[in-house]
N, C-alpha and C positions, 0 to 999 in steps of 0.2 A: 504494500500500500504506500502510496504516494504522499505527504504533507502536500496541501495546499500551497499556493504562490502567498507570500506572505507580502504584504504592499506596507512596505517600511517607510513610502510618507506620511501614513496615515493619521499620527501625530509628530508631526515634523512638520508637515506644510499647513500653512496658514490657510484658515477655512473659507477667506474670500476668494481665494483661488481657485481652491479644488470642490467644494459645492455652493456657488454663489447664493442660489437659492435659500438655505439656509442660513448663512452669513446676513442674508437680507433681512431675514425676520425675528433673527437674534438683535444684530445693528438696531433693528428699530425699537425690541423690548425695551431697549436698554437707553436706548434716545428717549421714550417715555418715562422709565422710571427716572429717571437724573430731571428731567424737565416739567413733568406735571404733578401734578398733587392728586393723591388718590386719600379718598377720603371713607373711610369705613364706620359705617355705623353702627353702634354700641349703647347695649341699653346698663352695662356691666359697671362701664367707668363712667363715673356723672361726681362735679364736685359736689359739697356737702351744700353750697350755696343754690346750684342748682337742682338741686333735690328739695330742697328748703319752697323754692320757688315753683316744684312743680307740684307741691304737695297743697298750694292754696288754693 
């Protein structure tokens, strides 16, 4: 039995080269989080003041 060709760029070459496609949609995750605000809402964490204030 044979071993497979083992492709020794595989981590070696830079991912905009060898599969641009994915390069692209990483590139842009990641342009998103650095640049917008994501904002998650949570009923968990509330200060004491505003607890105070939804309780009237």
């Amino acid at each position: 039995m044979n071993a497979p060709h083992r492709d020794t760029g595989f981590f070696t070459e830079p991912l905009a080269g060898r599969d641009p496609r994915p390069f692209g949609a990483v590139d842009q995750e990641l342009g998103r989080q650095r640049h917008e605000i994501e904002l998650i809402a949570s009923e968990n964490i509330v200060s004491r003041a505003g607890w105070r204030r939804r309780a009237r």
